[in-house]
SEVEXBA-894189 format. One line per field, with one value per residue (C-alpha): x, y, z; residue in one letter; residue number from 1. Coordinates in Angstrom, 3 decimals. Layout:
! residues N
c1 (X; ...)
c2 (Y; ...)
c3 (Z; ...)
res (a; ...)
n (NUM; ...)
This chain:
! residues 146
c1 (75.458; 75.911; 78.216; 80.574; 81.544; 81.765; 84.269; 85.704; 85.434; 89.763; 90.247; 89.104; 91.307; 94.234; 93.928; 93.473; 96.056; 98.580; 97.837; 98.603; 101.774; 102.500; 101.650; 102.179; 105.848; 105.256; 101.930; 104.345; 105.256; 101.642; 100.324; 102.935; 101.966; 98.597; 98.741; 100.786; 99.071; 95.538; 97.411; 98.075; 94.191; 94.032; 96.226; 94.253; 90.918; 90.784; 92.117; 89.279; 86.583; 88.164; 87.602; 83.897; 83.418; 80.246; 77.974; 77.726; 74.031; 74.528; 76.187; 72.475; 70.306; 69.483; 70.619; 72.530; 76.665; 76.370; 80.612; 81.671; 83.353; 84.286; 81.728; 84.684; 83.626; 82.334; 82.432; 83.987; 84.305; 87.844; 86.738; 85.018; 87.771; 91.016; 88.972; 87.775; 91.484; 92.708; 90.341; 91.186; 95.329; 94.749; 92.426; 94.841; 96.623; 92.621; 92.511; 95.859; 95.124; 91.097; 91.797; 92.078; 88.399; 87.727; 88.495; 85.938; 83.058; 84.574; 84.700; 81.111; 79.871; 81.858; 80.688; 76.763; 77.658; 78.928; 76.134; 73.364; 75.678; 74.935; 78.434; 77.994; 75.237; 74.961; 76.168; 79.528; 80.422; 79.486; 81.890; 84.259; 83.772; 84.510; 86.995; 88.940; 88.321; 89.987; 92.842; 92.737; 92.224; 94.740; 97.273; 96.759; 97.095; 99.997; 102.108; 101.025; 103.025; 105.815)
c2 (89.077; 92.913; 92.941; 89.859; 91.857; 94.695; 92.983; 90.299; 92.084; 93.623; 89.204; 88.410; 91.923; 90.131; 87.028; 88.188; 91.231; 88.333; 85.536; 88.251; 88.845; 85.494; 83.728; 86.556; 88.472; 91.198; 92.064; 93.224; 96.897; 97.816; 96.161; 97.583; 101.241; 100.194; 99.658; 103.140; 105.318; 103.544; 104.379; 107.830; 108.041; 106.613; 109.160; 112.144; 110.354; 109.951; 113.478; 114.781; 112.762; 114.145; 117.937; 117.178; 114.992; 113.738; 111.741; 107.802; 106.769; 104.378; 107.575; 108.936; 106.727; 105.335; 101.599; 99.327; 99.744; 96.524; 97.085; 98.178; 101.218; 104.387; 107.099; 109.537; 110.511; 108.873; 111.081; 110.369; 106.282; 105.629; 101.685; 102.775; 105.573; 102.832; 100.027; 102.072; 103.598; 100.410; 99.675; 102.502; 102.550; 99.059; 99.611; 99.729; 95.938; 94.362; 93.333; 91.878; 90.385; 89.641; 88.571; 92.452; 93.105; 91.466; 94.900; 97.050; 94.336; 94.356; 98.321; 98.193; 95.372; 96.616; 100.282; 98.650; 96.702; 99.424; 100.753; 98.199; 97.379; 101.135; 102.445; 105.176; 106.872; 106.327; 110.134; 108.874; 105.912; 107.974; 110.621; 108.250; 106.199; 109.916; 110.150; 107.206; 106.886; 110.093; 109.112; 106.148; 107.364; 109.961; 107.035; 104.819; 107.623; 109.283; 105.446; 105.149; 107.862; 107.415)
c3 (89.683; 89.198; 93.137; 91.630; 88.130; 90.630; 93.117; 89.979; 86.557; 86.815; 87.013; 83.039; 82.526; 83.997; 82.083; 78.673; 79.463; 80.953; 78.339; 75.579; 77.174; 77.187; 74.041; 71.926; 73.001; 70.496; 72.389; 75.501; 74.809; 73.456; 77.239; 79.599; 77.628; 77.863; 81.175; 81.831; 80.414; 82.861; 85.578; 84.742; 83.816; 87.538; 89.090; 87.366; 87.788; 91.403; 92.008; 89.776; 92.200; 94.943; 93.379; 92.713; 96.021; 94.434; 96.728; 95.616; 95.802; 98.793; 101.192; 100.155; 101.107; 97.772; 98.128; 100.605; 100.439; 98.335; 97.704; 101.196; 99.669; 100.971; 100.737; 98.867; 95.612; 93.068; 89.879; 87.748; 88.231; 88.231; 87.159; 84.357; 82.981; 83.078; 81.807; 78.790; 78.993; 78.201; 75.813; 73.792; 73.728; 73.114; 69.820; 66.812; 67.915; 68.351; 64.600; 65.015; 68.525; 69.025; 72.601; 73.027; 71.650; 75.179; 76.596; 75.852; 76.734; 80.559; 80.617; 79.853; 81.994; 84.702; 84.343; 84.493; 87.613; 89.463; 88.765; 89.589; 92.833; 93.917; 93.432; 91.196; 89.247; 85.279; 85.249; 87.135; 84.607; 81.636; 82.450; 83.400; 79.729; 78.293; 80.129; 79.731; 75.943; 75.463; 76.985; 75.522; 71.979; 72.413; 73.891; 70.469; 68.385; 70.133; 70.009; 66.939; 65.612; 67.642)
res (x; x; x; x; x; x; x; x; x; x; x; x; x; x; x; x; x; x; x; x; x; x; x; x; x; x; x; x; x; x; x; x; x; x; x; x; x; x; x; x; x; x; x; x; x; x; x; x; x; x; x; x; x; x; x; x; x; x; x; x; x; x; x; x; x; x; x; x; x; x; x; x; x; x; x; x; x; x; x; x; x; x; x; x; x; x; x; x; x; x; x; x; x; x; x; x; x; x; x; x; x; x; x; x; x; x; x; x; x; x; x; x; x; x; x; x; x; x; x; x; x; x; x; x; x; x; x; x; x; x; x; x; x; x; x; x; x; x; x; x; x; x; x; x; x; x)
n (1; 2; 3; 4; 5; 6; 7; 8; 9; 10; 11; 12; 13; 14; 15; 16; 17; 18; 19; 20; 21; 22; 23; 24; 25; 26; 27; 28; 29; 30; 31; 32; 33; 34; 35; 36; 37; 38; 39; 40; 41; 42; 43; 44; 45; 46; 47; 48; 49; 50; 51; 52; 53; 54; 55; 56; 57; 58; 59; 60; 61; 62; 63; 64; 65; 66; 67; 68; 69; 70; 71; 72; 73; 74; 75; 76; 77; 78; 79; 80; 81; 82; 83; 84; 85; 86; 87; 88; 89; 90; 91; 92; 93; 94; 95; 96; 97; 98; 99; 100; 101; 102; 103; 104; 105; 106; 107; 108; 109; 110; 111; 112; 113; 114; 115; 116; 117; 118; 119; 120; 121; 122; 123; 124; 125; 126; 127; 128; 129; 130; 131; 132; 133; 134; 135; 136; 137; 138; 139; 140; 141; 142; 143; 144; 145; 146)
């Protein structure tokens, strides 16, 4: 179960991103900045697991390659950071639109399952929650008093 949320968890993303988009018009700018400001967390993200070049526990021996990933870095998980990223610039509309409460329950299942599927360490998706709900926070709060 863990290796399918793994591979499939960005899919339920997509649909309750996209069906936002869709039936609700007004839900377009806060998405598409939503969306932005994850990649940006991306960008940085990657580059920062690149720095640290922190071994995954499958290039150590601990468990089978369940993912077929690379063995580059894994801290901190980029999944986990622009999930949670998203989760956060997308806080302040999820009273108005519960569809977006969605969010933050696939940041956290996907940050377990790349864990259980030997991906990262609990160290690498907890730095990359911190990281992401920084940004995140600092993204809603930044639009917010735009």
């Amino acid at each position: 179960m863990a290796i399918t949320i793994a591979h499939w968890s960005w899919l339920p993303l997509v649909v309750v991103l996209g069906s936002s988009m869709v039936f609700r018009t007004n839900a377009i700018g806060p998405v598409l900045y939503a969306l932005g400001v994850a990649t940006l967390t991306q960008i940085l993200v990657k580059r920062l697991a690149r720095l640290l070049s922190s071994q995954r526990p499958f290039a150590i021996g601990l468990c089978a390659n369940h993912l077929h990933h690379s063995d580059r870095g894994g801290m901190p998980s980029t999944h986990a950071s622009v999930m949670v990223c998203l989760a956060g610039t997308l806080s302040p509309w999820m009273v108005v639109w519960p569809e977006f409460a969605l969010v933050p329950f696939i940041a956290v299942i996907t940050a377990w399952a790349r864990v259980q599927a030997g991906a990262h360490f609990p160290s690498d998706v907890l730095a990359g929650l911190m990281l992401g709900a920084s940004a995140g926070i600092a993204a809603a709060r930044a639009f917010s008093w735009g």
